[in-house]
C-alpha positions as CSV (number, residue, x, y, z in Angstrom):
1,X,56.6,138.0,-42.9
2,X,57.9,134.6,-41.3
3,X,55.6,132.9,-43.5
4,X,57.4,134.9,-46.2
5,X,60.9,133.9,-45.6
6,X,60.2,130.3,-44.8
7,X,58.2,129.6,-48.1
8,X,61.1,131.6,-49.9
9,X,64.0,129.5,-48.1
10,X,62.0,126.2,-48.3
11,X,62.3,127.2,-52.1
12,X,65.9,128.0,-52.3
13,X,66.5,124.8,-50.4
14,X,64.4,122.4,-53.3
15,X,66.0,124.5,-56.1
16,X,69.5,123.9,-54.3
17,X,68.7,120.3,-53.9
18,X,67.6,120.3,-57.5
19,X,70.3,122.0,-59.4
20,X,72.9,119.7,-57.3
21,X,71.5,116.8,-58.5
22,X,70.4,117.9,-62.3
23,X,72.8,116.7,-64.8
24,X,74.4,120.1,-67.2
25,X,71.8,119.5,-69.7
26,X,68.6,120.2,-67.7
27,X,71.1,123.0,-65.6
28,X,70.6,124.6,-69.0
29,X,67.5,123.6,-70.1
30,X,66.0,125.5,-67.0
31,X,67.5,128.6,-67.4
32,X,66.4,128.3,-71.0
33,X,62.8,128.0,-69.4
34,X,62.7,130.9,-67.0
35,X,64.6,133.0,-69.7
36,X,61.4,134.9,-70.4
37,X,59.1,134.2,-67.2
38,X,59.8,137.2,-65.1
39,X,58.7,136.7,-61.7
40,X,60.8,138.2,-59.4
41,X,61.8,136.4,-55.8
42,X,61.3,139.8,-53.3
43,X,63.8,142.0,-52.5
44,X,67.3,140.9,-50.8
45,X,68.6,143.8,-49.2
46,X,68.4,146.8,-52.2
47,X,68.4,143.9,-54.6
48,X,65.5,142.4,-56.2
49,X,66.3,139.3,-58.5
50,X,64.1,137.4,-60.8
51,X,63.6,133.7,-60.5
52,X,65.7,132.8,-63.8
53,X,68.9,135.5,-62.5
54,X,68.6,133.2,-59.4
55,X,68.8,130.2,-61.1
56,X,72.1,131.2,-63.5
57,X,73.4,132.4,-60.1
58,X,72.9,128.9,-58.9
59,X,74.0,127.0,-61.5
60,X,77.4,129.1,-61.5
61,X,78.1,127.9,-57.4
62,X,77.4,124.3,-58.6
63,X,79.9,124.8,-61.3
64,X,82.5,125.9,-59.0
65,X,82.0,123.2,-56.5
66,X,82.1,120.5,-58.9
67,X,85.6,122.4,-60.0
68,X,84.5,122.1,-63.6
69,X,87.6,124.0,-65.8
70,X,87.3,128.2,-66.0
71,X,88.7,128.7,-69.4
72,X,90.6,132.0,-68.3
73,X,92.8,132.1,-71.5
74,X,89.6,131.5,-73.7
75,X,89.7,134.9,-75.6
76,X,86.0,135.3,-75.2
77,X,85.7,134.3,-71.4
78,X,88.8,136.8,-70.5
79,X,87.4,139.8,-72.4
80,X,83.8,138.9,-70.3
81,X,85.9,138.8,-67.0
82,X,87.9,142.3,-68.3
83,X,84.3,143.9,-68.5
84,X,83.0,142.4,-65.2
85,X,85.8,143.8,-63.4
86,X,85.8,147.2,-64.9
87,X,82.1,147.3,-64.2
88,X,82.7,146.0,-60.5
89,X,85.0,148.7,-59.7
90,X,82.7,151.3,-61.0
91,X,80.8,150.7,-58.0
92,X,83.3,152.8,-55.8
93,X,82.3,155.8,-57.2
94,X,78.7,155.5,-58.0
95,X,75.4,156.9,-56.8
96,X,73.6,153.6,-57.3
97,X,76.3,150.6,-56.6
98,X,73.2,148.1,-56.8
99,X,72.8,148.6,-60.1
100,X,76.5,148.3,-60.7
101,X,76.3,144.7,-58.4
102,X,73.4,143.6,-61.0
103,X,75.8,145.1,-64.1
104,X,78.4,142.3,-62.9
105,X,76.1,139.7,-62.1
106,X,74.7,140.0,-65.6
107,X,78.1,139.3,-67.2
108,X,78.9,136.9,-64.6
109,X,75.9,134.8,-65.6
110,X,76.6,135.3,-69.3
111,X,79.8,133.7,-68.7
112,X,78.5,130.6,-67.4
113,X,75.7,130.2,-69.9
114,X,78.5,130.3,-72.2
115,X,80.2,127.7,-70.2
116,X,77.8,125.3,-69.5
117,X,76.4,125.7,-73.5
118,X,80.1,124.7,-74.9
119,X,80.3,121.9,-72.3
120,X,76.8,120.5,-73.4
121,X,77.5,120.3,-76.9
122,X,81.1,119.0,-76.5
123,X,79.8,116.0,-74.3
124,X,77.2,114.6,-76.6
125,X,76.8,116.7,-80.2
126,X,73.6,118.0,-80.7
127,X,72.5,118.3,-77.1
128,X,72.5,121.9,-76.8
129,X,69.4,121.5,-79.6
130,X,67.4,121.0,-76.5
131,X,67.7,124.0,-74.3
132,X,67.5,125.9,-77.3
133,X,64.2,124.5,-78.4
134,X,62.5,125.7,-75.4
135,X,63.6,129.3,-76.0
136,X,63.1,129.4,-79.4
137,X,59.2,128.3,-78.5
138,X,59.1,131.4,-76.2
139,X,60.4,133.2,-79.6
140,X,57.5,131.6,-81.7
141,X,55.0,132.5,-79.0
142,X,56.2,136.4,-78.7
143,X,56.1,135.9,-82.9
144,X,52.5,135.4,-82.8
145,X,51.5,137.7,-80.1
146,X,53.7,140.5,-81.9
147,X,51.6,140.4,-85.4
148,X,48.1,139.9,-83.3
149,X,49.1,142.7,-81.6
150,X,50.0,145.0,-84.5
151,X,46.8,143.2,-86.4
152,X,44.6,144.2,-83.6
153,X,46.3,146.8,-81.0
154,X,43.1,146.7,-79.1
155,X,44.2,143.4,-77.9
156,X,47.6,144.7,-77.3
157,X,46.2,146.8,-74.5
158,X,44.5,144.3,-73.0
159,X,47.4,142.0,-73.0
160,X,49.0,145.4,-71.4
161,X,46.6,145.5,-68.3
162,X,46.2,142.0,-67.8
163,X,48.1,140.0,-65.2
164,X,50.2,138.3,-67.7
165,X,51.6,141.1,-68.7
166,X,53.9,141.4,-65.5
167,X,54.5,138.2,-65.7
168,X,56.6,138.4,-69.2
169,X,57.7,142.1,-69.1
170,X,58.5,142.3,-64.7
171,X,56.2,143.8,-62.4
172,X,58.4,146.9,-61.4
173,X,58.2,147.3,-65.7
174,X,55.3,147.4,-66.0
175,X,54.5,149.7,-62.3
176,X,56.8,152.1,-64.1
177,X,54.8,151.8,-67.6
178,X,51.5,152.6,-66.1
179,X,52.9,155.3,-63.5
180,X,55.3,157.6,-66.3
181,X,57.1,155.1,-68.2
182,X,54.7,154.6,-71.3
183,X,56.5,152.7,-73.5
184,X,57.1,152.8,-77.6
185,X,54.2,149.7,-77.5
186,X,51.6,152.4,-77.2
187,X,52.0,153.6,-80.7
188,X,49.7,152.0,-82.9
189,X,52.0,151.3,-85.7
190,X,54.5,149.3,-83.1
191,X,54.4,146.1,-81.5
192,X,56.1,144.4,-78.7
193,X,54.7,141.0,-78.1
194,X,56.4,140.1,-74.7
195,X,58.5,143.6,-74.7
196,X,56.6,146.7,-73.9
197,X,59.6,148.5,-75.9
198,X,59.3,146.8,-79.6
199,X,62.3,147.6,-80.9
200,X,64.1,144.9,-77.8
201,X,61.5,142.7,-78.8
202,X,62.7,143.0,-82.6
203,X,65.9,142.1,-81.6
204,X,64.9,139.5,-79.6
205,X,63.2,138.0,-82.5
206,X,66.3,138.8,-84.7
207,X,68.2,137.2,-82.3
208,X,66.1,133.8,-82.8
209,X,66.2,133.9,-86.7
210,X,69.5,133.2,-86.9
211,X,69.3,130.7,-84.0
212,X,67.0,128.7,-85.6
213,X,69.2,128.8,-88.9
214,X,71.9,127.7,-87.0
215,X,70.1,124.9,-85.3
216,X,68.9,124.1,-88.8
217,X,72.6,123.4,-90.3
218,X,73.4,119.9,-90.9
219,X,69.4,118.7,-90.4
220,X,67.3,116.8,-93.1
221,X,64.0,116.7,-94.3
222,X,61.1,117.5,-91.7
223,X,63.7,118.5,-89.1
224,X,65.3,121.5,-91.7
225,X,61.9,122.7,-92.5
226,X,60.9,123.0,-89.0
227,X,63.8,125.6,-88.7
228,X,63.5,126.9,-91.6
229,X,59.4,127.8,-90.8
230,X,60.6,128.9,-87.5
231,X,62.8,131.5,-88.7
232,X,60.4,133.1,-91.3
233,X,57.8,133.5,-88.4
234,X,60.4,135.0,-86.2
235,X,62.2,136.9,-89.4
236,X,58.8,138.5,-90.7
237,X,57.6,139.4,-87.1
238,X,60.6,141.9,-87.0
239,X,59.1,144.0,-89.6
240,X,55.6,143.5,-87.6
241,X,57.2,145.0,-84.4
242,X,57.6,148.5,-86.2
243,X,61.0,148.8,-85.0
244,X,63.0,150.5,-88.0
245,X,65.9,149.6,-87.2
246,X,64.8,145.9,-87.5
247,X,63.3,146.7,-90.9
248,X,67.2,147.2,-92.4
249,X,68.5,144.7,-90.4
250,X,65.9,141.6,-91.2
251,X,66.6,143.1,-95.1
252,X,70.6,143.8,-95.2
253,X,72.2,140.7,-92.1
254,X,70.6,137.7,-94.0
255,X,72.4,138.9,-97.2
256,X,75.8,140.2,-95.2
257,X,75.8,136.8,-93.3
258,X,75.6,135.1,-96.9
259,X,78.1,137.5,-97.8
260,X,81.0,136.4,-95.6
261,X,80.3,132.8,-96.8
262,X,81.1,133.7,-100.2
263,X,83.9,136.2,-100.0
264,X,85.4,133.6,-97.6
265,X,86.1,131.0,-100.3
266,X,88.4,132.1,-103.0
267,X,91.2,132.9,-100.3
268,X,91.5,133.9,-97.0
269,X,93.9,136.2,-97.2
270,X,91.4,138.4,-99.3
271,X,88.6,138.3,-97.3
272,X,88.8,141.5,-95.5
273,X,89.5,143.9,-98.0
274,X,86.7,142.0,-100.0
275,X,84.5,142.5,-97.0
276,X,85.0,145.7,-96.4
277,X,84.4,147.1,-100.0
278,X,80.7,144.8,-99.8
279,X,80.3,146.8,-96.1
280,X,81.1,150.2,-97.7
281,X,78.6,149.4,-100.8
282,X,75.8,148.4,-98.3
283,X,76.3,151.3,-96.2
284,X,75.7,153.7,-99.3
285,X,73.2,151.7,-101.3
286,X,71.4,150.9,-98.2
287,X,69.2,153.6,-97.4
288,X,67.7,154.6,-100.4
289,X,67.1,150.9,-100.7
290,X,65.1,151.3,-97.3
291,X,63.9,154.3,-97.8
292,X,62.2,153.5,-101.6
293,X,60.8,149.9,-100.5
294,X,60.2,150.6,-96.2
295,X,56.8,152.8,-96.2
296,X,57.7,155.8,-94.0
297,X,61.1,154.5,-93.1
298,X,63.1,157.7,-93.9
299,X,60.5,160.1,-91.7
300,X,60.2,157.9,-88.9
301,X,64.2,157.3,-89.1
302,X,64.6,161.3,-89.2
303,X,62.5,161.7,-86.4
304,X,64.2,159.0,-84.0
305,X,67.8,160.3,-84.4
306,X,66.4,163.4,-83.7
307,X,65.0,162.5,-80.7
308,X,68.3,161.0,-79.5
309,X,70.1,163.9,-80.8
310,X,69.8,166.1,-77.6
311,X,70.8,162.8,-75.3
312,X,73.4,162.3,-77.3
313,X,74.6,166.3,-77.0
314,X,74.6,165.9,-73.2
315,X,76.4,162.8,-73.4
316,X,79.1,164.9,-75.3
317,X,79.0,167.5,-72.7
318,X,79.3,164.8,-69.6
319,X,82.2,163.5,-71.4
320,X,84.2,166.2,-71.6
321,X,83.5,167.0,-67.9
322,X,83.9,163.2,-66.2
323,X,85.9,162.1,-69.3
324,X,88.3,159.4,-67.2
325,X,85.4,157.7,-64.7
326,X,82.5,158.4,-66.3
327,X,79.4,159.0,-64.1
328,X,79.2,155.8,-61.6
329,X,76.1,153.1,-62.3
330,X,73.0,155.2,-61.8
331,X,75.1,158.3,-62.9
332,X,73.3,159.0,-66.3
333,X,69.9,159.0,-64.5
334,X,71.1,160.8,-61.8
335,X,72.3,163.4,-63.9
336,X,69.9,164.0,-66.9
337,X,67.5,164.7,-64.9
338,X,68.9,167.7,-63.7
339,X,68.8,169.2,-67.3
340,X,64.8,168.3,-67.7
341,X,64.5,172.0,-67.5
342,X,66.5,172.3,-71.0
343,X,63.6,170.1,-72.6
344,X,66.5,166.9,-72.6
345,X,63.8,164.0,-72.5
346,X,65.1,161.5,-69.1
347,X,66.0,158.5,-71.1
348,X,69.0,155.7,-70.9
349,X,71.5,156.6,-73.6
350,X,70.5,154.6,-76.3
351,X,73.6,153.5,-77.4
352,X,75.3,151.1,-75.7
353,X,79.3,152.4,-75.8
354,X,77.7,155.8,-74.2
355,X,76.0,153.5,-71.8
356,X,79.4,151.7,-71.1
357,X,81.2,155.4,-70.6
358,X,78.0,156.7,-67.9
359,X,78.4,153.7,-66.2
360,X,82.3,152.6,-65.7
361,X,84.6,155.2,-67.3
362,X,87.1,154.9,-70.4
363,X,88.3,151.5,-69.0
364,X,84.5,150.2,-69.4
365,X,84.5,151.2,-73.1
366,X,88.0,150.0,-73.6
367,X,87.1,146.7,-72.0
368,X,83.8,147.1,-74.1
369,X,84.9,147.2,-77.2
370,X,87.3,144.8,-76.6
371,X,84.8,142.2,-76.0
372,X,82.8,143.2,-79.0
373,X,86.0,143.0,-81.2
374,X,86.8,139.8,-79.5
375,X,83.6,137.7,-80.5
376,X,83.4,139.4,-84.2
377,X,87.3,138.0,-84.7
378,X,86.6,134.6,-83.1
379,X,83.2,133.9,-85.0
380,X,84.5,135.6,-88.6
381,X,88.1,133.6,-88.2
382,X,85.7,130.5,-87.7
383,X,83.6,131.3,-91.3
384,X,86.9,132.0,-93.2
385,X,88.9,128.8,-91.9
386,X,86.1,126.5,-92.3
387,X,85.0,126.9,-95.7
388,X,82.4,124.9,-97.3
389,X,81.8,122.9,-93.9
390,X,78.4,123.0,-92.0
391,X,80.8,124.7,-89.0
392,X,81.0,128.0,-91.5
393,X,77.4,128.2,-92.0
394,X,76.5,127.6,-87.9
395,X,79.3,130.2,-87.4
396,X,78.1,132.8,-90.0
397,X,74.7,132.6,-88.8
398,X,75.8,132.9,-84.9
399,X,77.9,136.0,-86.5
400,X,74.6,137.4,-87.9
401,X,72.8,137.5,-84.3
402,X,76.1,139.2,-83.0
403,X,75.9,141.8,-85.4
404,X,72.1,142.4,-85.1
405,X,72.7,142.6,-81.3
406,X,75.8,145.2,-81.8
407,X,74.5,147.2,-84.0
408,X,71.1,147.4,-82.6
409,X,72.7,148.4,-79.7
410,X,74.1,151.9,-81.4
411,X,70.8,153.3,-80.9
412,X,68.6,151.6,-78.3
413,X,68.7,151.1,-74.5
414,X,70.2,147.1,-74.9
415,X,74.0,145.9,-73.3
416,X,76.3,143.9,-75.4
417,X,74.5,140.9,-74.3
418,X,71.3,142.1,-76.0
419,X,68.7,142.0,-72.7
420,X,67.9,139.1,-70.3
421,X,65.5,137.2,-72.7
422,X,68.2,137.2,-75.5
423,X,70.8,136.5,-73.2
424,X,70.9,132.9,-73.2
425,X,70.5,132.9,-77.5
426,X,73.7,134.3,-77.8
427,X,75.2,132.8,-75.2
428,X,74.5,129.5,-76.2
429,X,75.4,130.5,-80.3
430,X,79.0,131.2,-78.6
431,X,79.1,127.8,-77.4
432,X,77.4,125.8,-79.9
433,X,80.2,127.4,-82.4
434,X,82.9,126.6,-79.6
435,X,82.3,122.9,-79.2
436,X,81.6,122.1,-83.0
437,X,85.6,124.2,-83.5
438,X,87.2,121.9,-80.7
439,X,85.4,118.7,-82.3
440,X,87.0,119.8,-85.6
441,X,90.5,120.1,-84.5
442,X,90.1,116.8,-82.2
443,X,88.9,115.1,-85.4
444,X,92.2,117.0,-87.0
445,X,94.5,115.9,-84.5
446,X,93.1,112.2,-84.3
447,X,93.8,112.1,-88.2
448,X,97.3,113.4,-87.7
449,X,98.1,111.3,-84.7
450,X,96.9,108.4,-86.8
451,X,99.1,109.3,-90.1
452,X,101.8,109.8,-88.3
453,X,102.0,106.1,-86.3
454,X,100.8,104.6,-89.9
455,X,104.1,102.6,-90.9
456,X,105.6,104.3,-94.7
C-alpha cells in the first residue's frame, strides 16, 4: 500500500513538473492523447479518476496560477459555469453527491478545453490542427475496429475479453459488462469499436466527421484529401455501428449543414424562416426516406422507442412528484430500481433534458437548455454573418457535430458534452470557431483603424 501511494505521488509529482513546464500546445495535445486511453489512477476517497480527467484537472490549476483571462462574459463560458453551478448544488440533496462532484468536474474541464483550444489557435493559426490530429487518429482507429467488428463479430468478442478492452472502454465498464451490464455490442448486427454501447460510439464517430471537415477548410491538395478520406472512413463507420439513430443523422446533418450555408446567402434577415420551413420538410420527408432506403430501420426504430417508452412513463410520473429538485445525482438509479417489479427495465434515462431534471431539478434543465441554445445561436450567427468565407464553412461543420451530439442525446444515455472521448472534439470545434471570429474582427478593426488615420 506504501509502495502504492509513493509510485502514485512520484507520478503526480513528474506530471505536475511536466504540465508546469509544457507550453499550451502540448497542455492540449496530451489531453487529446489520453482522451480515449482509460486507465484509471485508484480511487481518492469515493472518487476514482481516470488518468486523462486528471490531466484536464491539472491543466485547469496551471491555468489559474499563470492567471491566464476567464472569459466570464463569454456567452458560451457563462452558460457552462450556470450548468456547473446548478449541478454543484444538486449535491445537497442527493443520494450519491460523488457522482454530482464528477457531473461538475466534467463541465469544469469542458470549460478549459474550450479555453485552452481558443487560446491555441489565437496565438499561432492553425496550431490547434495538432491536438486535433491525434484524436482524430483515435477516431480512424475506432473506424476500422468498428467495420472489423461488424465484418467479423467473432473478433468483436475477443476484442471484448481481452485486456485491451479495459483499457479503451474503463475497467469498472467493462466489470459491469461481464457481471449484468451486457451492453448493445453483443448484438450481432451492432458494433462499437472502442464503445461497448455502439450507438456512443456512432456519435463519437459523427462527432469526428465533421471535425475532420472542419480541419479540412482552407487546405489544398494532399492536405484536403487527407480530411476528406478521413471523414468518409469515420462517416461510413456510423452506419457500420448499427446505431439507427446514426443511420438518419450520417444521411440528413451533411445535407442540413449544407443547408444553412445556402439559405444563409441571399439575406440574413430571411434565414430563419427559410430554415425552419427546410427543418419542417426534413422532419416529414425524413422517415419514409429512412425507412424505404435503411433495411429494417422502421422495426428496429419501433422497437427502441418502445423500449424507452416505459422509462420515459416513470420519468413522467417522478416529475410530477419531485417536479422543483428533481431526484439528487444518483436519484434516477436509486429510484427505478424500486419499480423493477413493474417490468421498468433499470436503465439511465436516455435522453439527456430527463437526465438533467433526475439529476439537478428545473434549474438544471433551465440552465441546460440554455447552454444548448447558447452554442446553436453563437455557431449559426457565425455561418449567417460570414458568408462565402472559409469561417462559415468551419462554423457550419462545428454546427453539424453540435447537432449530432444534441440530438443524439434525445434518446441515448450521452450529456450535452457528448461522453469523455468526444469531449475534447467539440470542445476544441468551439474554439477553433472562436479564435478564427476574433481574427476576423481584429483583421476588421485593423482595416478600419487604418482607413480612418489614411489622410482624405
Amino acid at each position: 500500500m506504501i509502495l502504492e501511494l509513493g509510485l502514485a505521488a512520484a507520478a503526480a509529482f513528474t506530471g505536475l513538473l511536466f504540465c508546469i513546464t509544457a507550453s499550451d500546445r502540448t497542455r492540449l495535445s496530451v489531453a487529446a492523447f489520453l482522451a480515449v486511453p482509460q486507465v484509471f489512477m485508484g480511487p481518492l476517497g469515493q472518487l476514482s479518476l481516470s488518468l486523462s480527467q486528471c490531466w484536464v484537472v491539472l491543466i485547469a490549476v496551471c491555468w489559474v496560477l499563470e492567471r491566464k483571462e476567464l472569459p466570464v462574459r463569454d456567452p458560451v463560458m457563462r452558460a457552462v459555469l450556470l450548468l456547473a453551478i446548478a449541478a454543484g448544488l444538486a449535491i445537497a440533496w442527493s443520494p450519491d453527491p460523488m457522482a454530482g462532484v464528477l457531473e461538475v468536474m466534467r463541465l469544469v474541464s469542458f470549460a478549459f478545453l474550450v479555453l485552452y483550444a481558443t487560446r491555441v489557435e489565437r496565438l499561432r493559426p492553425g496550431a490547434l490542427a495538432g491536438p486535433f490530429t491525434v484524436v482524430l487518429l483515435w477516431a480512424l482507429l475506432n473506424a476500422v475496429l468498428v467495420w472489423a467488428f461488424r465484418l467479423a463479430p467473432a473478433v468483436e468478442s475477443a476484442f471484448l475479453r481481452s485486456p485491451v478492452s479495459s483499457l479503451v472502454a474503463g475497467p469498472n465498464a467493462m466489470a459491469a459488462f461481464f457481471a449484468d451490464g451486457a451492453n448493445n455490442v453483443t448484438d450481432p448486427a451492432k458494433s462499437g469499436g472502442f464503445f461497448i454501447n455502439a450507438n456512443v460510439s456512432s456519435m463519437f464517430l459523427g462527432v469526428a466527421t465533421f471535425c475532420f471537415l472542419a480541419l479540412g477548410v482552407g487546405r489544398r491538395g494532399r492536405s484536403r484529401r487527407l480530411c476528406a478520406a478521413g471523414a468518409l472512413v469515420c462517416w461510413s463507420a456510423t452506419f457500420a455501428t448499427g446505431s439507427k439513430t446514426a443511420a438518419a443523422l450520417a444521411l440528413l446533418l451533411p445535407v442540413a449543414v449544407r443547408g444553412v450555408q445556402v439559405l444563409g446567402r441571399p439575406n440574413a434577415r430571411w434565414f430563419l424562416p427559410q430554415a425552419a420551413g427546410a427543418v419542417g420538410f426534413v422532419a416529414w420527408v425524413g422517415p419514409t426516406v429512412l425507412a424505404r432506403f435503411v433495411p429494417g430501420y422502421a422495426e428496429a426504430s419501433s422497437e427502441s422507442l418502445a423500449s424507452r417508452g416505459p422509462m420515459w412513463e416513470f420519468a413522467l410520473q417522478m416529475f410530477r412528484e419531485h417536479l422543483l429538485l428533481g431526484l439528487g445525482h444518483g436519484g434516477w438509479s436509486a429510484t427505478i430500481e424500486q419499480f423493477a417489479a413493474l417490468g421498468i427495465t433499470a436503465l439511465p434515462p436516455h435522453n439527456l433534458f430527463i437526465a438533467a431534471w433526475a439529476a439537478t431539478g428545473l434549474p438544471g434543465v433551465a440552465a441546460l437548455l440554455g447552454l444548448a441554445v447558447t452554442i446553436l445561436a453563437v455557431l449559426t450567427a457565425t455561418v449567417v454573418r460570414h458568408v462565402g468565407t472559409p469561417l462559415t464553412r468551419t462554423a457550419a461543420f462545428a454546427l453539424g457535430a453540435w447537432w449530432w451530439v444534441l440530438i443524439h442525446g434525445m434518446g441515448d444515455n450521452t450529456a450535452i458534452y457528448g461522453e469523455a472521448k468526444s469531449m475534447i472534439l467539440l470542445a476544441m470545434l468551439l474554439g477553433l470557431v472562436g479564435a478564427r471570429v476574433h481574427a476576423v474582427r481584429t483583421a476588421g478593426n485593423a482595416a478600419g483603424n487604418e482607413a480612418a488615420t489614411c489622410p482624405a
